[in-house]
Wavefront OBJ file of the C-alpha trace (Angstrom):
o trace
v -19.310 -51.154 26.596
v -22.084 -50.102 24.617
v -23.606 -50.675 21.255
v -24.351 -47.800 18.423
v -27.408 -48.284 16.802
v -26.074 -46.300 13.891
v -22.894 -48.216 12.950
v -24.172 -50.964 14.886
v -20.802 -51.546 16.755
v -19.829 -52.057 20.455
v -17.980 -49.274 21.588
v -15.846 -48.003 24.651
v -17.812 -45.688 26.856
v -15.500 -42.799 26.413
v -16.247 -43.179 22.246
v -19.517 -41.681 22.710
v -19.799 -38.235 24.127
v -21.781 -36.736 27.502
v -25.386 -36.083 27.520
v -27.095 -35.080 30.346
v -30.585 -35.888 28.873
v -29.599 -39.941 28.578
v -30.028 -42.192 30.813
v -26.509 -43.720 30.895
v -25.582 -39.625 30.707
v -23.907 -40.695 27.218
v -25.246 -39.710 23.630
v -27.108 -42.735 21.969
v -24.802 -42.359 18.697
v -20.841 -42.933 18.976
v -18.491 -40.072 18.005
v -18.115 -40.962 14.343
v -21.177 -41.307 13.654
v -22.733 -38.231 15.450
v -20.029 -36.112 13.608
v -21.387 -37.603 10.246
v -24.702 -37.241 11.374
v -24.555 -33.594 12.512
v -22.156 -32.759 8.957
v -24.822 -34.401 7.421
v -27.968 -32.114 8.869
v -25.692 -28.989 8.563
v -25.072 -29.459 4.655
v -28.859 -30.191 4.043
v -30.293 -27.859 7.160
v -28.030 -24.667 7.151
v -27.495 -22.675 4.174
v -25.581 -19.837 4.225
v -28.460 -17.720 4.430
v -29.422 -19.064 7.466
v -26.225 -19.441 9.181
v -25.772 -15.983 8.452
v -29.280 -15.206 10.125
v -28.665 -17.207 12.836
v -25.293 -15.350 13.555
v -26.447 -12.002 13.114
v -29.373 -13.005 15.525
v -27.114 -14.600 18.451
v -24.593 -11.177 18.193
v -27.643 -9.082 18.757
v -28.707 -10.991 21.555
v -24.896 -11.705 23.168
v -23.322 -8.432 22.366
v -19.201 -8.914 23.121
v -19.643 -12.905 23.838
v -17.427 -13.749 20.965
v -14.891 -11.314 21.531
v -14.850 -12.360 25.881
v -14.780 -16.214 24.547
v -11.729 -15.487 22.081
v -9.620 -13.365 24.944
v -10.450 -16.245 27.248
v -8.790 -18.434 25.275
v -5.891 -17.156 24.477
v -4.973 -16.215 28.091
v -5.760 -20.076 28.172
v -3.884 -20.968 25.906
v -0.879 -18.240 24.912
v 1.324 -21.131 23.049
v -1.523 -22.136 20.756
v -2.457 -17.986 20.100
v 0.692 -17.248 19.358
v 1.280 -19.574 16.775
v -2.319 -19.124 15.689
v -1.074 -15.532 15.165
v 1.772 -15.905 13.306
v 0.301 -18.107 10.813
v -2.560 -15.723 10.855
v 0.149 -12.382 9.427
v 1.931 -14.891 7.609
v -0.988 -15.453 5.207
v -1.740 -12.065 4.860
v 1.842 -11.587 3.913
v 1.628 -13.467 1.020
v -1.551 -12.119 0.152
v -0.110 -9.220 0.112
v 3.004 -10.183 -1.975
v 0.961 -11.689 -4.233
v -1.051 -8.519 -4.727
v 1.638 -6.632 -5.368
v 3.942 -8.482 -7.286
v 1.705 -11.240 -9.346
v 0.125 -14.903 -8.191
v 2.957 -16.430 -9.753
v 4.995 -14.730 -6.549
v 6.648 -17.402 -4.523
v 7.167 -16.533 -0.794
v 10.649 -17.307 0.573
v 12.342 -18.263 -2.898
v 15.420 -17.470 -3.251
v 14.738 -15.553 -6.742
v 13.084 -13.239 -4.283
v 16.008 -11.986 -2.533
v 18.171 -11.078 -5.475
v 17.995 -7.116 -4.612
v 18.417 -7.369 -1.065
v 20.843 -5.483 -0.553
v 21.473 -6.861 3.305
v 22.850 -10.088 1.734
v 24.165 -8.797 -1.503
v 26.267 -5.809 0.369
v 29.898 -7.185 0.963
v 30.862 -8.733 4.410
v 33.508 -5.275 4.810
v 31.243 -3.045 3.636
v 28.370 -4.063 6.499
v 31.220 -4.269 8.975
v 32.398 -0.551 8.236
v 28.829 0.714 8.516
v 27.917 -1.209 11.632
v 30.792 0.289 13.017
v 30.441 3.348 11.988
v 27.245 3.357 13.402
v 27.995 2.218 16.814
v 30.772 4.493 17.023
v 28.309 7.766 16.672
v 25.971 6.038 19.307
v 28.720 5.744 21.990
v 29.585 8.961 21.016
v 26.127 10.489 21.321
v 25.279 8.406 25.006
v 29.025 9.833 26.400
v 28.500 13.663 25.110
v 30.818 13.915 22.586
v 28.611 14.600 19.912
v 25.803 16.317 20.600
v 22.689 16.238 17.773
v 22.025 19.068 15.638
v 18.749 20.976 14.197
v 17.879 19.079 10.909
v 20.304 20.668 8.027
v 17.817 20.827 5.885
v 14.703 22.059 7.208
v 16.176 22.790 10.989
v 13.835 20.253 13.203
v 15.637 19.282 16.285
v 14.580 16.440 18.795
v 14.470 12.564 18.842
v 13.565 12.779 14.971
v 17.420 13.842 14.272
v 19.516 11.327 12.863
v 23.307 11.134 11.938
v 24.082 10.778 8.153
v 27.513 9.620 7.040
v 29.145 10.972 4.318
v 31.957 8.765 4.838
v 31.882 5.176 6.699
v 35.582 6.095 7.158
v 35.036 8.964 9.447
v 32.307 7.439 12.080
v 32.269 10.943 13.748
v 32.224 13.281 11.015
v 28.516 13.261 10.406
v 25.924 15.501 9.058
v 22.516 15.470 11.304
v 19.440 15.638 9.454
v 15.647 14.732 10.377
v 14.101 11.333 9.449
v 12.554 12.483 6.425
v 15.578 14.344 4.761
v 17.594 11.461 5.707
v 15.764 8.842 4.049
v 15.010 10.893 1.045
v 18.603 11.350 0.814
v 19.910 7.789 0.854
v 16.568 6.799 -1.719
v 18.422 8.956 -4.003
v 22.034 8.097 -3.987
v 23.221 11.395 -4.210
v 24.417 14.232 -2.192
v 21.966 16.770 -4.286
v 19.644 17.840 -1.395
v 22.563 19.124 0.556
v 24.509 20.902 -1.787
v 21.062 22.708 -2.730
v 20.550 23.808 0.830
v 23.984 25.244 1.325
l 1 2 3 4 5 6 7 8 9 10 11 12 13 14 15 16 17 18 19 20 21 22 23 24 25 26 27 28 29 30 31 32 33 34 35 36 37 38 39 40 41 42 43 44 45 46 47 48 49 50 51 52 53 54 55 56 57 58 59 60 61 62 63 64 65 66 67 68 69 70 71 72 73 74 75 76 77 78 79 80 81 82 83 84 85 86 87 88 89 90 91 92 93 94 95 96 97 98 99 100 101 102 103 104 105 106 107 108 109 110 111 112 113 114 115 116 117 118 119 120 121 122 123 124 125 126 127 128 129 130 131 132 133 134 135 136 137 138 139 140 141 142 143 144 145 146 147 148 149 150 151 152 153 154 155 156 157 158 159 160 161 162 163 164 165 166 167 168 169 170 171 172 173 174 175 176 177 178 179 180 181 182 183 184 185 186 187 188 189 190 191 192 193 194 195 196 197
């Protein structure tokens, strides 16, 4: 046991941390009180100003130290860097939001969702697409279709894609690049390729 002279209570050993300068190799304060005591000094000592100096100072003098310290840790400790992460891009996704739609935005309320059109499409009409879909891949991996140059502007490649005109006929599909194939579905209509044609 040993007394604080602070609080003036008797104390568990393992209350008060290590110090190597001490006698008894323990700090003469308890934890409490050298945590107010150090909040205390920080809040009267170090002002912004100076913590800044004092940072810009120890980075000059310990180029990369933070940086090894932080990649330390979090081979450490991949649980706790992880989730550190992911609250981490889940703040700056509302930050974002909020930007961009208003600071009345409300992340993950149901208003929100109203035009998604992943929950709003009906259960058939996902079905026949996904379908659809995974009909043109097995198609595509056994050789019986075999991509096209880009309709539009004739690219050929990995940037191809397969555009349905009809869910109904999975293999009947016009191939057209990433771009044209997005700009097409942004605008409803069959315009681009009836211009091309």
């Amino acid at each position: 046991m040993k007394t604080c002279p602070r609080c003036s209570k008797e104390l568990e050993f393992f209350m008060f941390y290590k110090s190597a300068s001490s006698s008894d190799q323990l700090s003469v304060y308890c934890k409490p009180c050298s945590s107010e005591y150090a909040k205390q000094w920080r809040e009267k000592n170090l002002t912004p100003e100076r913590l800044d100096k004092y940072k810009k100072a120890f980075k000059s003098k310990h180029p990369g130290y933070a940086t090894q310290k932080k990649k330390e840790w979090a081979n450490a400790n991949p649980e706790k860097y992880a989730e550190q992460r992911r609250r981490k891009e889940k703040r700056a996704y509302e930050k974002n939001m909020k930007k961009k739609h208003g600071e009345n935005y409300v992340v993950g309320s149901p208003e929100n969702r109203t035009g998604n059109k992943k929950q709003t499409m009906p259960k058939e009409e996902y079905r026949k697409r996904y379908n659809a879909r995974r009909a043109t891949q097995k198609a595509i991996l056994s050789g019986k279709l075999v991509k096209q140059p880009c309709f539009v502007c004739g690219v050929s490649g990995d940037d191809v894609e397969a555009h349905h005109p009809s869910y109904a006929l999975p293999l009947a599909v016009t191939w057209l690049c990433t771009q044209h194939h997005r700009q097409l579905h942004k605008e409803h209509k069959h315009e681009l390729l009836s211009h091309t044609s």
